[in-house]
Every structure is written in C-alpha cells, then in structure tokens.
C-alpha positions as CSV (number, residue, x, y, z in Angstrom):
1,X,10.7,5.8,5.8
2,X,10.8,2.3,4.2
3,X,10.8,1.9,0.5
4,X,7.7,0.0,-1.2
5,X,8.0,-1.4,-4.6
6,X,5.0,-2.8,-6.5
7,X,5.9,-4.5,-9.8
8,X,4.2,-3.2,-13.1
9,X,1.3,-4.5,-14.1
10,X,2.6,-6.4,-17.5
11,X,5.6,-7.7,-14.9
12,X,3.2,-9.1,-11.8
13,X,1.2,-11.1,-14.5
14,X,3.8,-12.9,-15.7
15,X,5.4,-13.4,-12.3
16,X,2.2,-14.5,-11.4
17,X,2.7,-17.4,-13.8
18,X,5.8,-17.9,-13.2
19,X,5.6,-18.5,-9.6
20,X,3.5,-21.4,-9.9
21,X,6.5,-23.7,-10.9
22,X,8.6,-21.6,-7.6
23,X,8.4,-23.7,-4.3
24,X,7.9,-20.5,-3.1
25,X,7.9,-20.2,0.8
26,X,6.3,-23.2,1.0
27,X,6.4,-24.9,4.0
28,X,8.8,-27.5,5.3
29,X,7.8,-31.0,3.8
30,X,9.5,-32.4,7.4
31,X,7.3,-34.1,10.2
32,X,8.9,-31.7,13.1
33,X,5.8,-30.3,14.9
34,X,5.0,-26.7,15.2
35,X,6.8,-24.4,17.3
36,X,5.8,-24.0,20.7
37,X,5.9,-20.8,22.3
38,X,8.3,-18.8,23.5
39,X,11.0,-21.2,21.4
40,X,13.3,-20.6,19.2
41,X,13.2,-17.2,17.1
42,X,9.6,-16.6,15.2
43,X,7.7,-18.2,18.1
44,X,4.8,-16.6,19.2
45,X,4.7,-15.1,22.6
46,X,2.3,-16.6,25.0
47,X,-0.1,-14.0,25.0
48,X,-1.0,-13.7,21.1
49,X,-0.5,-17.4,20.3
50,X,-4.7,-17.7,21.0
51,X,-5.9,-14.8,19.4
52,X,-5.7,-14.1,15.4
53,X,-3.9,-17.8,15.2
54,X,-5.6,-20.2,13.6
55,X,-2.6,-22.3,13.1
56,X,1.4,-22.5,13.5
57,X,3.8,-24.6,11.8
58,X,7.4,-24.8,11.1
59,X,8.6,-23.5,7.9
60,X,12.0,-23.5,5.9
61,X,13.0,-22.0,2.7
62,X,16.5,-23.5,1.5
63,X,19.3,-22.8,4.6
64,X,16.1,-20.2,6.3
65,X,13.7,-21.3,9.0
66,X,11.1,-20.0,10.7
67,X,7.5,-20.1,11.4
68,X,4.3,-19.8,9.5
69,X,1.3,-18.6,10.9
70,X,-2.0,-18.9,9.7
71,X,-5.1,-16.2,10.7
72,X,-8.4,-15.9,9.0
73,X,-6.8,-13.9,6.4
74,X,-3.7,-14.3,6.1
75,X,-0.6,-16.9,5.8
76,X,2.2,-15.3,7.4
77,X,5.8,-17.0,6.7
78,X,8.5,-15.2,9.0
79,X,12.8,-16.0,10.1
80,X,12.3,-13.0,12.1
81,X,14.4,-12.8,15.4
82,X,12.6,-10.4,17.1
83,X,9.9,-12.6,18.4
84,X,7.9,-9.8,19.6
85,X,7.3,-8.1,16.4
86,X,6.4,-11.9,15.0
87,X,3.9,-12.0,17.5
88,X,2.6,-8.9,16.5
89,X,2.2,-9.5,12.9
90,X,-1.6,-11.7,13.1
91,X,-3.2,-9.3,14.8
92,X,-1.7,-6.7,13.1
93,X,-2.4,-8.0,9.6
94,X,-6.1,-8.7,10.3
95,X,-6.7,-5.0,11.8
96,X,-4.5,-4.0,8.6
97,X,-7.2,-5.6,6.2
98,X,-10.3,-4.5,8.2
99,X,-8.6,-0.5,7.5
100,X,-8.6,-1.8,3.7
101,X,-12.1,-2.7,3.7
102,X,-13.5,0.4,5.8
103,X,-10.8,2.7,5.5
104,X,-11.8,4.5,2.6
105,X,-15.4,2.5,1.5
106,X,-17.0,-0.7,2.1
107,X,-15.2,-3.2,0.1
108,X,-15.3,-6.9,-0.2
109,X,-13.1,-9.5,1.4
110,X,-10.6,-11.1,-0.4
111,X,-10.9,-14.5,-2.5
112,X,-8.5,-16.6,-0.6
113,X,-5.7,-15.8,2.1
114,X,-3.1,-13.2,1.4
115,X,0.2,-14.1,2.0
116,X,3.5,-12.6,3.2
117,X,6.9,-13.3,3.7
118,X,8.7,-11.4,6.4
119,X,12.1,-11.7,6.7
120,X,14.9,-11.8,9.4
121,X,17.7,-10.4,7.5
122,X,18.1,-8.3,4.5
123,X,20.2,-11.5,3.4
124,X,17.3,-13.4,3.2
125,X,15.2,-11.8,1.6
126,X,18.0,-10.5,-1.3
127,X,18.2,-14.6,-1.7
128,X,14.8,-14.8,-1.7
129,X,13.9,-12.1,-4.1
130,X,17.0,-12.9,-6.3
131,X,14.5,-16.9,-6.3
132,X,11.4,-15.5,-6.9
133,X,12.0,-12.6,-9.3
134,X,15.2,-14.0,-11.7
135,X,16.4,-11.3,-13.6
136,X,13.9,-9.0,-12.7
137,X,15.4,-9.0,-9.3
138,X,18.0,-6.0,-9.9
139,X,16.3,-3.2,-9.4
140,X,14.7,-4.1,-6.2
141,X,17.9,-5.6,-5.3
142,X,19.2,-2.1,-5.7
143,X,16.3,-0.7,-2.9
144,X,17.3,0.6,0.4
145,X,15.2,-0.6,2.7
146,X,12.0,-2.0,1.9
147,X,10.0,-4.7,0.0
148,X,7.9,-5.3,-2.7
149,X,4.5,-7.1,-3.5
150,X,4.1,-10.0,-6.9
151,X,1.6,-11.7,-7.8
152,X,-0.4,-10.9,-4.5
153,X,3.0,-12.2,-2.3
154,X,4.2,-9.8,-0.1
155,X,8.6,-10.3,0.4
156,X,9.5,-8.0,3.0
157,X,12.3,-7.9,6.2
158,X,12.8,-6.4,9.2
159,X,13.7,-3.0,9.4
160,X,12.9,-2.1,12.8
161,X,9.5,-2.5,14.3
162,X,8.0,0.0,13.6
163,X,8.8,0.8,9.8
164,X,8.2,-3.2,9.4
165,X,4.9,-2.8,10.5
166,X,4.1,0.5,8.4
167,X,5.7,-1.4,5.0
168,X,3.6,-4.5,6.1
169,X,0.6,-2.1,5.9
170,X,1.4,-0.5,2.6
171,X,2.1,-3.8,0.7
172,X,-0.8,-5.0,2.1
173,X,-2.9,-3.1,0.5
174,X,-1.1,-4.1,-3.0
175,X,-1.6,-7.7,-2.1
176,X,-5.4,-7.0,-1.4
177,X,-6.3,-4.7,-4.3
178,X,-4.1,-7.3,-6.7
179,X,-6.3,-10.3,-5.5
180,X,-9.4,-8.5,-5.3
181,X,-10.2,-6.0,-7.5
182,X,-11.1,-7.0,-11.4
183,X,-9.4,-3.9,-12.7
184,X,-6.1,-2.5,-11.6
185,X,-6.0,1.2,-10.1
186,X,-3.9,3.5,-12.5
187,X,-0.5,4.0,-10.4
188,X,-1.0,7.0,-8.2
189,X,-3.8,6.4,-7.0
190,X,-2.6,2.3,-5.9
191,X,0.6,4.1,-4.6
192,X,-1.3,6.9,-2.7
193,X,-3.7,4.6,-0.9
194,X,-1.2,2.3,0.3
195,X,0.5,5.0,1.8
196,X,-2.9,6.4,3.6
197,X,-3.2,2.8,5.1
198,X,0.4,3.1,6.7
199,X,-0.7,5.3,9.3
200,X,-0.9,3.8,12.6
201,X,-0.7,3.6,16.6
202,X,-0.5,0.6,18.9
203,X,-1.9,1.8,22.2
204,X,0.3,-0.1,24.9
205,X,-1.4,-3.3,25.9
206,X,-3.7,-2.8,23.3
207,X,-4.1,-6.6,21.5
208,X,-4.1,-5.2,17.7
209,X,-3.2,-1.4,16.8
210,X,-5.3,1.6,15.9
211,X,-5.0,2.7,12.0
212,X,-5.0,6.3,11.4
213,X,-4.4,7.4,7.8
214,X,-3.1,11.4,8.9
215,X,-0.7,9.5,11.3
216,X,2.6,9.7,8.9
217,X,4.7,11.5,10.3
218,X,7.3,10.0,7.5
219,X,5.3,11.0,4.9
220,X,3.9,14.7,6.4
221,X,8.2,15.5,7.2
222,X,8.6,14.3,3.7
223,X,6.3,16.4,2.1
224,X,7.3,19.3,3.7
225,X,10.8,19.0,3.0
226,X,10.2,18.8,-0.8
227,X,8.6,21.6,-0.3
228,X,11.3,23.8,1.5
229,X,14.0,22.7,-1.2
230,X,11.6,23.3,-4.2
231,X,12.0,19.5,-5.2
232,X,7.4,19.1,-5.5
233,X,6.5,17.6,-8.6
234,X,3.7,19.2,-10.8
235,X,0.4,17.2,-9.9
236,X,0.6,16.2,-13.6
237,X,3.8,14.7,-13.2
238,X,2.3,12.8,-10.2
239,X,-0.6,11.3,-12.2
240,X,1.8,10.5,-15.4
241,X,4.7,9.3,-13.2
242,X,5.5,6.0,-11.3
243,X,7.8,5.1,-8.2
244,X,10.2,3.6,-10.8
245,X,10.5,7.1,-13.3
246,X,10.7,9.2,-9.9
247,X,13.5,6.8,-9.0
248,X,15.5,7.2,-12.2
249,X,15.9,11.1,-11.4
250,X,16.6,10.6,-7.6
251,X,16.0,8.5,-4.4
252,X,14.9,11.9,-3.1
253,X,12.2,12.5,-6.1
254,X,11.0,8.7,-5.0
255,X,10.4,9.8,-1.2
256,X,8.5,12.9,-2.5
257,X,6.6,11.3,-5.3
258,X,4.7,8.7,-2.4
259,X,4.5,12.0,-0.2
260,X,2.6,13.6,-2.9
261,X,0.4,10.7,-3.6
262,X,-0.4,10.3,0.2
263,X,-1.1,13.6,0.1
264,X,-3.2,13.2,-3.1
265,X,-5.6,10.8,-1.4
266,X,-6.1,12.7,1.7
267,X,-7.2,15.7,-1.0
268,X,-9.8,13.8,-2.5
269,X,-11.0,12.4,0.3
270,X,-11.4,15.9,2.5
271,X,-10.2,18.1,0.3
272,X,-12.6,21.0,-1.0
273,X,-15.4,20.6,1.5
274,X,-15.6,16.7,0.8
275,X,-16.2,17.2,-3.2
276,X,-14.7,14.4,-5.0
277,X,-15.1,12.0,-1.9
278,X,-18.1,10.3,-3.9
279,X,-16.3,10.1,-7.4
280,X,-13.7,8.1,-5.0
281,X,-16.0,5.8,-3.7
282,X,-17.3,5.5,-7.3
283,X,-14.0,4.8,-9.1
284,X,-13.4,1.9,-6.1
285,X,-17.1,0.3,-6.9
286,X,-15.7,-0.1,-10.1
287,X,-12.5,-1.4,-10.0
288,X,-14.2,-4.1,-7.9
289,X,-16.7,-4.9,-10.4
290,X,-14.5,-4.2,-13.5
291,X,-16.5,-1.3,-14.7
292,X,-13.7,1.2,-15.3
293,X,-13.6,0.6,-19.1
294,X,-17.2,1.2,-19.5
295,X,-17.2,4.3,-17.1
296,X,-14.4,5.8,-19.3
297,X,-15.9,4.8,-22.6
298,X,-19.6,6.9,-21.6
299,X,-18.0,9.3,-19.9
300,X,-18.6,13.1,-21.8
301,X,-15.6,14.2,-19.9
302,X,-13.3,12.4,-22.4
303,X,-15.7,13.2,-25.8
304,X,-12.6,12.1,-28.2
305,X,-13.1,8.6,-29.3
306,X,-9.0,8.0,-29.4
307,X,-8.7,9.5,-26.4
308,X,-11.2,6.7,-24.4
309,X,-9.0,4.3,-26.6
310,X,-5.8,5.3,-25.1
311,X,-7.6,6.2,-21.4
312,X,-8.4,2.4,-20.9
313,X,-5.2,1.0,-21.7
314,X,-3.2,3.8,-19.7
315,X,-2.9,3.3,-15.8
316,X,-1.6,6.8,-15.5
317,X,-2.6,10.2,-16.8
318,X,-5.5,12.5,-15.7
319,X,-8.1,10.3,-17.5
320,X,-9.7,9.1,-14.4
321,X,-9.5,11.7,-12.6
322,X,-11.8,13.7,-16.0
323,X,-14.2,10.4,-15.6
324,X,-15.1,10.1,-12.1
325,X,-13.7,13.2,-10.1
326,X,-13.6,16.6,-12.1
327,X,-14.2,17.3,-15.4
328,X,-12.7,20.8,-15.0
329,X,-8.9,19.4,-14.7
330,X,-7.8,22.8,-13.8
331,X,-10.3,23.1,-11.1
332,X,-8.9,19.9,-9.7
333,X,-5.3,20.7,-9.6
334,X,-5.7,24.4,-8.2
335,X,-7.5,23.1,-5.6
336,X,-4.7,20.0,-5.4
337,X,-2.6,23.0,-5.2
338,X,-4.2,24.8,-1.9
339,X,-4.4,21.7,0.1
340,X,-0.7,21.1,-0.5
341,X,0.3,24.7,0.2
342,X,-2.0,24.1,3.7
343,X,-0.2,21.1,4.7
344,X,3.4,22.3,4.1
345,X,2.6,25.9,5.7
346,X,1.1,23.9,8.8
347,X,3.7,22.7,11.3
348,X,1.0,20.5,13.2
349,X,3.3,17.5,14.7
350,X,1.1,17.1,17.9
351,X,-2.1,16.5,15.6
352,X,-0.3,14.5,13.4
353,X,1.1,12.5,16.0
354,X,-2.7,11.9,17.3
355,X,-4.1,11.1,14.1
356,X,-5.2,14.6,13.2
357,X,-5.5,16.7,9.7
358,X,-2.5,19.4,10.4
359,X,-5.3,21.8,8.8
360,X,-8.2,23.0,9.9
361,X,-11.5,21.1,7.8
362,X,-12.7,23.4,4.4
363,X,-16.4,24.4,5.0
364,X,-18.3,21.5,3.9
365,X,-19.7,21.5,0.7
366,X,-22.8,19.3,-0.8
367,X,-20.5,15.8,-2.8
368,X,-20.1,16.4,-6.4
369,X,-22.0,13.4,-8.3
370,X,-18.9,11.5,-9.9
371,X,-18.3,13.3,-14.0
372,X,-20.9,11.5,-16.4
C-alpha cells in the first residue's frame, strides 16, 4: 500500500507561510491554449472532458508540463502519462469530497478549491518536494511510495492506478480537514479517517467510483499480518504515537500503525453495538466549530486542572477519547481489543472485497451521549 505523509502541525503552518513566496504549481504564464483532447500526455479523454470539468489549461512547473484541471472543487495540476487515470482524477476527486462530507457525518464544504499536484514520475515530484519543502524535504524524500499533504496542497505521483487513486483519497482528506476545520484532529484519529476514506470501487463504465470505507484490502492484509508476527501496537501506543515515531522503529511498524488506526475508526464507528458513534459525530461538530478546547476544559472526565492544560495543547494521547467517547478508558480499549481480535480471526476477503464488515454486526446497543 502507498505511503501517506502529513506534516506536523507546527511544520504545515509555517509551510503554509512559506509557500506564499513559492510559484508553486502555478500555471504557465504562456499564451499556448489549453489542451485539447486526446493530445499529448495529461489530456482528458473525450468522454470525461464535459463532466466534473469546469476548465482546462496548460500548465508547467520548471522543465515539467502538463495540464491543470479545474472542477467545482478542486484544481487539479498533473504530468501524468497515463491519460486515463488523468481523466479519471475530476470525477474521482469530487465523489472523494462528497465521502468526506457524508462519509462519517454531515460536514461543511470547504472555503475555497483544494488543490493537488499529481505527478508523472517519482522524479518530479522528488524535485518538486525538494521546491516546496527545502530542508524539510528529507524525510519524505526518504518515503517509498507515496505523498504527502502542506499547507492544504496535496504533492503526490503515480504509482499505478489504483494505489494513486486510494493515496489521492487519503490526502484528500488531510487537504479537506486542514482547510476546513477550525481545530486540528489529534493524530490518530486524522490518520485513521484518511485511511477509512481510501476504500473504494469503480464499477466498469461507471462515470465516478463507489467509496466503501471496509473496502481495504491493503489495510485488512496489513492488519492481519501484524497480528500473525506479534508486531500490533498497544492501543495506547496508537493514540500517543504518530506515522513519523512508528517509522523511526520500522517501515513495518508504519504499515501497521495506519492499519491500526483504520481499524480504530471503523471501532468507534460500529464497534460495541454503535456506542461511541455519537461522541464521534460530536468530537467532528467541534473541530468544525473550534469547540474542542472548551469541550476538554468542562469535561468531568479529565477533573485535574493540569491535566485539561496539557489535553488542549496535546494532539495525541487518550484525552479525547476521556472527553467525548468513554470516560472509562479501560472500557474503551477492551472493547478496542475484541474488535481487533474479530477482524484478525475473520478471513472474510469476499466481503471485503464487496465492501463488507469481515464480522458479523455486535447487537445494537442504545448511542452513549458523548462524556460530559
């Protein structure tokens, strides 16, 4: 599975303000008109040119060229080759951002248009990212195959067409909830929803694909491999640990850290009869609005005054998972625990492959009111 790599939070801000002196991906100050179809490599195929598109242009970054694409949404920059999988990105991106929006809870459209950068060539994008990241650059430099997301810009390349499209999806969601929520998710829980929103199917001659959050087979094979060679973190690791400390153990801890957090979010979502699923949908609300702070600082599940002190200024930790899904935290990880032990004991492929829990639904139980 692709690697995904979203900068810290202390890192995107001041990449945020660094990028505004970058001419980056802009558009080719030439005159040359947009690409027609079916031209050179980036075009659009006939067939998708009228349907997401609200606009095409030509578009050069130093020695690269390509096309940029404009949608509702989105501005999509791409040197990709493979004009198929270019054509495939408006439609895809706009049915990615509807799966943001509904996937989980109503949310809000973003402020302004998200936009990516896809990538021919690993090449490229090193260049690129080596342009728009200085020396920050090395570690993602480092990454097998992947991308990352700064300052709500999306750098990725092509690594086959399906994996593009599933990386596409996951640091999509880091450019939505970076340009649209007021405060930032603590990192497992960013982490584990991008990987829910990778899921997908394109039916064939279906115009924009189907998204499917049990449909991982990456993630599910992942998750069960950890398992078999004992590598699973504690869920306490998970919630104190980032892509970047898993990394500094192994590439394989990496791999199993995002299975776990994929994992995580299916738990809270389904997991226990459907218990925390309104505390989710809580905790969201407010990291739209900004009310995370307050909801930490009234909430009798953290009753220590130093403790709400370091909960708001940590993005890891248990401390929202005490505010708006359990206030027993052992409660929480036992039943972490079970769902876990289900998926890994399953060997479901067929209903993952549709789209299917591998595990058969808990009885449902009556929503626990998010922790006050």
């Amino acid at each position: 599975m692709a690697f995904a790599a979203t900068l810290p939070a202390t890192l995107r801000s001041a990449l945020a303000v660094a990028a505004l002196a970058l001419p980056a991906c802009a558009p080719a100050r030439s005159a040359a008109p947009p690409a027609s179809p079916g031209s050179a490599r980036g075009a659009l195929p006939v067939e998708l040119v009228t349907s997401p598109v609200t606009g095409t242009r030509q578009w050069r970054w130093n020695s690269t060229e390509g096309i940029e694409i404009d949608t509702r949404h989105w501005v999509i920059r791409s040197s990709l080759r493979n004009s198929a999988l270019s054509g495939a990105l408006p439609a895809f991106y706009e049915a990615a951002l509807r799966n943001y929006r509904t996937g989980l809870v109503p949310l809000p459209a973003p402020p302004r248009p998200l936009e990516a950068c896809v990538f021919g060539t690993r090449d490229e994008w090193s260049r690129y990212t080596q342009h728009r990241l200085g020396a920050d650059a090395a570690p993602y430099l480092k990454m097998g195959r992947g991308g990352f997301t700064s300052g709500g810009e999306a750098v990725l390349y092509d690594i086959g067409p399906r994996d593009t499209l599933a990386i596409a999806a996951h640091e999509g969601w880091h450019q939505y909830s970076q340009t649209t929520f007021r405060h930032s998710l603590p990192v497992w829980l960013e982490e584990g929803i991008a990987c829910f929103m990778e899921g997908f199917r394109q039916p064939p001659g279906a115009p924009e694909p189907s998204f499917l959050p049990w449909r991982n087979p990456e993630r599910y094979a992942e998750l069960r491999s950890a398992a078999r060679k004992e590598r699973l973190a504690s869920l306490r690791e998970v919630l104190e640990g980032s892509p970047q400390s898993f990394l500094e153990f192994s590439r394989d801890s990496q791999l199993s850290y995002y299975a776990q957090v994929w994992a995580l979010v299916h738990f809270i979502r389904d997991g226990e009869g459907g218990r925390y699923r309104a505390g989710l949908e809580q905790l969201l609300a407010d990291a739209v609005s900004g009310g995370i702070p307050a909801r930490i600082r009234s909430s009798p599940a953290i009753p220590d005054a130093r403790g709400r002190r370091l909960a708001e200024q940590s993005k890891a930790g248990i401390w929202l998972v005490l505010a708006y899904l359990d206030d027993d935290y052992d409660r929480f990880e036992r039943g972490y625990d079970r769902f876990v032990g289900s998926l890994v004991e399953s060997n479901a492929w067929d209903r993952i492959m549709r789209g299917e829990s591998p595990i058969a639904p808990a009885p449902a139980l009556q929503p626990a009111a998010p922790p006050r």
